[in-house]
Each structure stands twice: as C-alpha cells, then as structure tokens.
C-alpha angles and dihedrals in degrees: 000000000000094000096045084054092049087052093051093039086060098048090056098042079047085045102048086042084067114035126087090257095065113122113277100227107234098235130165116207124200113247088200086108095085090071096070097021103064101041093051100045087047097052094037119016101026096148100061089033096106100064101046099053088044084055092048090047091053098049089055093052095051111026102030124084116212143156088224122035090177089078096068092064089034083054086043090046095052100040088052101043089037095050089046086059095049098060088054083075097048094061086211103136097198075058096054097036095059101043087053090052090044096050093039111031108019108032093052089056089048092051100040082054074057102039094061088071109018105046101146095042093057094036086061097042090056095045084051097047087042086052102047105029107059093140091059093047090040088060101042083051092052093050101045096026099230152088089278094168089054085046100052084046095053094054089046085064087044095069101032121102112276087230088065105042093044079044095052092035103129096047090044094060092044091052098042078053088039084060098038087051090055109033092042110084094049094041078049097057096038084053096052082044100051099031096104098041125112107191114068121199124264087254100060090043086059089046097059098032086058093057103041085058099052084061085057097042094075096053087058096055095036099044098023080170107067117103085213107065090036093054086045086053099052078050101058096029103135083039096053086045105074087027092058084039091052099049094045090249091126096102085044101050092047087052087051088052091045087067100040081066089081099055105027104018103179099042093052095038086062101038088055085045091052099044103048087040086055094041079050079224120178133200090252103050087042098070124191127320116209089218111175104212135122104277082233098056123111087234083053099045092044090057099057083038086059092050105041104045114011099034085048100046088116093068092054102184085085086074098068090055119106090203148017087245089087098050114095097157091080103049085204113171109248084357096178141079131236114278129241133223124235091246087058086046095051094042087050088047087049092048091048095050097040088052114128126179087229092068109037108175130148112231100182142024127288086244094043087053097056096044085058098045093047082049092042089047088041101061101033126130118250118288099248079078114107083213099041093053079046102054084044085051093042088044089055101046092044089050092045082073117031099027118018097172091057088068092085099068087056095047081056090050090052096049093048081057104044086061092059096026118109128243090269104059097031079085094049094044090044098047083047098051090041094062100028110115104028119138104164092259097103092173090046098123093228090044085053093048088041078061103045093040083057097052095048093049083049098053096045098048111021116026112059100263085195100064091084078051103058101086080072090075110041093206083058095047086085103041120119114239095260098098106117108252084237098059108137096188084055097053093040094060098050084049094052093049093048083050087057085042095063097031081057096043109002096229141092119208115220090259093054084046098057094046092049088059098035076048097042084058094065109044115074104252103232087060104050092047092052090050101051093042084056098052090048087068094053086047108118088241176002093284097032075060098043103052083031085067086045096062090041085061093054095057093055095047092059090068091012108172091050096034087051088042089058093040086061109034104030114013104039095043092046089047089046094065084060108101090222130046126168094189083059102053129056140340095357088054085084100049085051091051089041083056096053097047099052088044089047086047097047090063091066093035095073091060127091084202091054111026114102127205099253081065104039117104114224107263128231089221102064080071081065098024087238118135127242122232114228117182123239134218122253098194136030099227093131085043080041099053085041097059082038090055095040092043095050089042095054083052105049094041094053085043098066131045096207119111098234115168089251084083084066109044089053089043090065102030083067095048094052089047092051088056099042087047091066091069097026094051092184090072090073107093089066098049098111114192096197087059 
C-alpha cells in the first residue's frame, strides 16, 4: 500500500511539474547582458542581431522576476546609444556604418515586436533614459542635427500594429510631447549654431545616405531587372551592406543574387562571394535556403557551389575534392554534380592547353565552366610540379577570357595551397594570385570585387589578422610579425586579456569587439570554453561570474550551433566532474541556465515552421507586403547535444549516490526551461521531469 502511494505521490508531483499550474520561481535575472552583447553582435554579427536580443527580451518578460521591468529596455537603451557613441572616436567608418543602421533601422523593429505587449514597460524605460542620459542624447543631437531619440521613436510606430496604437493613443501622444519638451531646447541651439556651416559630420552623411538607400532598397527587391537599380546597387555596394544587414534582408538579398546568376553570372558570382566574405558567413551558421529552382539551374548549382566550397573555405581540405560525392559535413540534399566522363576531361585539359588570345570563343556554359575546372583542380598533381604549375597558369589565363566568374574557385584553390605549400613554391602561388585577373580594365566592377575578394582571403589565411590586435597584450606589442596566424596561445592571450577587460569595466569598445571575434576564430573551442569557465571559478566573486558568463556567451554566440554543441558535449561534462563550479551554484546558476535557454531557443527561432509570433522581428518588408526568407536547418546536431547533455547527466546523477553541484545546476535548468516553455512552446520536448 506504501509503495502504490508512493507511486501515485510521484505521478502527480511529475504531473503538477509539468502542467501550467506549476509555481512560477521568483528570479531575478541580471540585465547587465545587454552591455557586451550588443556591442559584439553589432560590430560582428549584425545580420542575425535582431532575433537574439528579441529572444533575450522575451525571456526576461516572461521568466524574470523584477520590481522594475523597465530596466530591462533602459539596460537595452544605454548599451545601444552608448555603443553608437563609442564607434564616433574610433574614426572606423564600418564601425560607424553599422551602429547608424542598427540604431536606426534594426533596433526600432526590434522594440515595436516589444511595444505591442509591453506598452507601459517601455513607455517608462524611455521617460527614464530621456531623463538620465542628456549627455548622450546631447552628442548624438550634435552629429546627425536632429531630434535622433523622437526619430527613432517615430519609425518604431511606424512599424508598430494600427489596433495598438489606436488602442495607446492618448499615452503615445503625451510621450512623443514628453520627448519634443526635453530634447528641444538643446536640437534648437545646435540648429542656430550650425545653421551656417557647410560641412556636416560623418555621422549625419551616413545618416542620410542610409536613408536615401533604404528608398532604393525596395526597387531592387521589387524590380530586380532593372539595369538601374542594379547598377545603383554596385554603386553603393559597402553602403547597402550594413543597411540589408540592419534591416534582416541578408537571406533575402543573397536569394535575389541568386537569381541575377542566370542572366549575369560573374557579376553575381562575385557579389554572393563579397557579401558573405564580409558577413564572415560559414556554411554552418548559413543554414538552408529553400531555393525553388531546377536542380539543374545555374542559380541552383551556385548555391551548392556557395555552401560546399566558399562558405566552407575555412575548412580547406573541400577544396582538394574533385566532387561533392566526397563531402558529408553539409548534409546538403543531391549535394553532387554531375559527373563527368575521362574523354570531357581530356577535351576541357586540351582546350585549356590549345587557347590562344587571338581566338577567344566560349565553347561551354559559365556553369559548365566552373563543374570542369572544380574536377581539373581536383585531380591535379602536387604544385611542386613544373606542369602542374603550367596547366594552373594555362587554366587562369583561358578562364580570364570565356568565364570570369569561374576564377574564384581557382583563387580558393590557391589560397588552400599556399597554407600546406613549402617555401619554394609560396612565391610561385603569391605572384600568381597577385596578377591573376587582370584584364587591363582596372575600373571593370568584377574585376574590382575579383581584387577585394583577393585581399580579404589574403588577410584571413595568409597575413597574420592578430597583429592589429597585439597592443592588447602589452608582452605582444613588441613582437615581430613572425607568430603563426593560427596561433592559438596567441589568441588566447589576447582573449584572455579582452575577459579581464570586461570583469574590470563591463564593456567592450568596437575595436575590443572586433579582436575578441577575428581571436575566437583561432583557439579550438572546447578549449577556450573550458578555460574561461575555469577562470571564472578562481574570479573574486558573484558579479566577476556573472559578466564573466556574459562574455562567454558572446563568444558562443559568434559560431553558435558548433560553440553550443562543445559547450554540451565536451566543455559542461568535463566541468561537472569538478567538485566545485561557480557557474553551477547560486546565484550564477540562473544566468547558466539563462544561457542555455536562449541558445536552446535560438535553434527553433531560425525556422519559419517553428518560429512563433511572440519571436518574430518586425520586418521591413510588411510596410511592402513582401515575405521574409528565414533558413532552415538541415541537421539536429544543437537538438541533438541537448538531448546528449540531458541523457549523460540522468545517468550520472541516478548512478551515484553523492550530492555535486551538478544536482543542482540540472535541477534549475529544468525548472527555467519549464517556465520559458510555456511561451516558447518548441522547448518542450526537453523539458525532463525526472531531472
């Protein structure tokens, strides 16, 4: 009888965990977050910015408990102006570009998806930063010459539903007065000041410029046709960049130049290849396109050819591969090309070889170019080959003429070289990679992006990308340039410098931002997760643990779905076996298990199947009823490493009978999850009542 009640007793304690009556945990969680988060997503993620802080703001609505909620947008306000403000010293102008197109293009979006449900909240946060930071204000004023914070305010209602507003109409006109009362006076001065001067601050150009191009924007999307607005667009190009980026247009422009391959193949090739090399986009963070064309377009076959070989240059081994048959990581659907036979390979070598200037005749297509060259690369000899340096040579000079665009394949297939070659043939391969291209046009556009696209690829795999990084580190500052540029102890140490930085200030400038992503890229990440968790254990307290988990979270959150895989399978089940954990006992327990949530959430929030309301960022596009493209995800490996992490430690926890703080982290962690998956309704499935 004892044990059947004990039976019963657990089903309903399993029952009432579960159901919607279960007893909401009073937590406070810090809102501190927003200080490194911001900064680090603008300067170096901007395109996939939007979705994580709506999903930060979410969980704190409706997880965290606070006596004031208005905190969490005041903390969101400051981290964004302030970090606007930063990037004028640093006279960087992709700094400044893409903190104007954040503030006034992205973060007005991301507080009108807000405004529809927490009014009052946000009403109160802005009367209170209008209220203590006048300095800030005062600046931003001064640069752009007008009343910025009633602007910003302006395009947030412009975005937001006609009900609400109709429904908040009488608060929204006493704040928008509330905001001309306090920020006229001072926009009045600056403007008798200014009035007479001809020259504007860089600020205030960017400003307009943006503006001007988001006018534009929409003509390209809507008329991709028209020679105009491309041309405006190769025009504008670095300006469009952080503007498309801004307004979550990214997935959308690459589409559109998806569809410009079939009609203008080189031009196109090179513009997907310079935005995603500028975005530093990967295969992995890119995610699927449901791209509806025939498997056997060029707009289908460039795609796969974006994801296997140059979203994946990084991975360099691809690029000895004659075909896709031998490629597993994508998990791409049909991810090969056709195959072709000896005799096709022979006739393409022979045409390669017989190619004269004087007779200059394409005998295939631009697609068909590029299939044979990936096969010819793929199956040369090595490079310390006279005729193997020849036939390279020979391959360049042919393409030069009959498929420009195909040239970049082989510039991949250089620069993958040049990393294993010896010192005798680095000359060969850099002379080779300095003049190829050229045509004699120097102010042809393709020939422009061929350049640039050379210099970046350059800069990332051959010159060392930490030297403008070692004044970070004093010892480093007086290093020669001779450290490998994948040196992970040199990294390391600039990381670790940048992690004392923020425990000391709790804020990282634009520059310390960039340096902490171009770093991140060159330690393995199991071992720099492990490492700054450990250090966090031997921090001197509660809040150097607590922004310490903040900036670990920054770091996932640069190469999220394999960082959040490590943290799960390699760096938490190693840490759990320490007797000790700060991140595991209170109160940083609940910023861990904060992490985990958002990171869990963030899977399922880059998927239109999956993605519910309360998560979606007003689009630019409902202002022109056109739909936004979101990727999906072709695996489960981040589901996957959740169920891997919840799984070992159900097992290690009913296989011992000894208390480890590890009891505790997992206890919480399901509790937290269980609250947030009531609003994100996809987390249920982990939420594991026996942990």
């Amino acid at each position: 009888m004892d044990c059947a009640n004990g039976v019963f007793f657990l089903v309903r304690i399993t029952h009432l965990h579960l159901s919607d009556e279960f007893h909401q945990e009073d937590i406070e969680f810090k809102t501190s977050i927003f200080n490194p988060i911001v900064s680090m997503l603008v300067i170096n993620q901007l395109h996939k910015s939007s979705s994580i802080l709506l999903l930060i703001l979410r969980f704190y609505e409706h997880v965290s408990t606070t006596s004031n909620p208005s905190l969490i947008y005041l903390r969101l306000f400051q981290a964004s102006f302030g970090g606007y403000l930063s990037s004028i010293s640093t006279n960087n102008s992709e700094y400044q570009q893409r903190w104007s197109a954040y503030i006034n293009f992205q973060l007005p979006r991301i507080l009108a998806s807000s405004l529809e449900t927490q009014f009052d909240i946000i009403k109160q946060s802005i009367e209170t930063f209008l209220l203590h930071n006048e300095y800030l204000l005062n600046r931003m004023d001064e640069l752009c010459l007008e009343n910025v914070f009633e602007k910003f305010f302006q395009t947030t209602l412009n975005y937001t539903k006609h009900d609400i507003k109709e429904k908040n109409e009488n608060k929204i006109n006493q704040l928008m007065l509330y905001i001309q009362q306090v920020r006229l006076p001072y926009i009045q001065q600056i403007q008798r000041y200014y009035q007479n001067h001809q020259i504007h601050s860089y600020s205030f150009q960017v400003l307009q410029l943006q503006r001007s191009l988001e006018k534009s924007l929409y003509k390209i999307f809507s008329t991709p046709n028209d020679n105009d607005n491309l041309q405006n667009l190769i025009n504008n190009l670095t300006d469009y960049i952080p503007l498309i980026c801004a307004l979550d247009q990214y997935y959308s422009f690459i589409q559109l130049l998806l569809s410009y391959t079939q009609t203008q193949y080189d031009l196109a090739l090179y513009l997907l290849c310079y935005i995603t090399s500028i975005t530093d986009d990967t295969s992995e963070d890119f995610g699927y396109l449901d791209i509806n064309y025939d498997k056997s377009s060029s707009s289908f076959i460039i795609y796969r050819w974006l994801k296997k070989y140059w979203l994946s240059r990084h991975l360099g081994h691809a690029l000895f591969s004659s075909s896709l048959h031998s490629i597993d990581f994508l998990s791409t659907i049909n991810n090969s090309f056709n195959d072709i036979s000896l005799l096709e390979k022979d006739e393409f070598l022979l045409d390669i070889k017989n190619f004269n200037n004087e007779n200059i005749q394409a005998k295939y297509s631009n697609i068909e170019y590029l299939i044979k060259t990936i096969y010819l690369l793929g199956e040369l000899q090595s490079l310390s080959l006279d005729e193997t340096k020849q036939i390279v040579s020979q391959l360049i000079n042919y393409l030069t003429h009959v498929s420009y665009g195909s040239l970049v394949h082989v510039l991949l297939w250089l620069i993958a070289n040049y990393q294993i070659a010896n010192d005798d043939e680095k000359p060969w391969i850099q002379n080779v990679i300095h003049t190829m291209g050229a045509t004699g046009d120097s102010s042809s556009t393709i020939v422009s992006l061929l350049d640039a696209i050379k210099r970046q690829l350059w800069s990332d795999y051959i010159d060392n990308p930490l030297v403008p990084y070692y004044s970070i580190v004093p010892v480093l500052s007086s290093i020669v340039n001779n450290i490998s540029l994948s040196s992970s102890q040199t990294s390391t140490s600039i990381i670790q410098t940048l992690f004392d930085i923020y425990i000391t200030n709790e804020f990282l400038d634009c520059e310390q931002s960039r340096a902490l992503y171009i770093c991140s890229k060159y330690v393995p990440l199991d071992f720099l997760i492990i490492r700054l968790l450990t250090n966090i254990n031997t921090s001197n307290g509660i809040y150097e643990t607590g922004r310490g988990l903040y900036f670990i979270l920054g770091i996932i959150l640069f190469r999220r779905r394999s960082s959040t895989c490590c943290l799960l399978k390699q760096a938490l089940p190693y840490l759990f076996n320490i007797k000790s954990n700060e991140f595991m006992l209170e109160p940083n327990v609940y910023t861990t298990c904060f992490i985990m949530n958002i990171l869990l959430s963030l899977e399922f929030n880059r998927n239109n199947d999956q993605l519910e309301d309360l998560f979606r960022v007003k689009s630019w596009k409902d202002i022109y009823s056109i739909d936004d493209i979101i990727p999906k995800y072709e695996d489960t490996i981040v589901a996957d490493a959740y169920h891997f992490l919840l799984n070992y430690s159900s097992e290690e926890l009913f296989s011992s009978e000894t208390l480890r703080p590890v009891n505790y982290f997992l206890g919480w962690f399901q509790t937290i999850l269980w609250m947030f998956s009531r609003t994100a309704k996809s987390l249920k499935p982990f939420v594991k009542p026996k942990l």
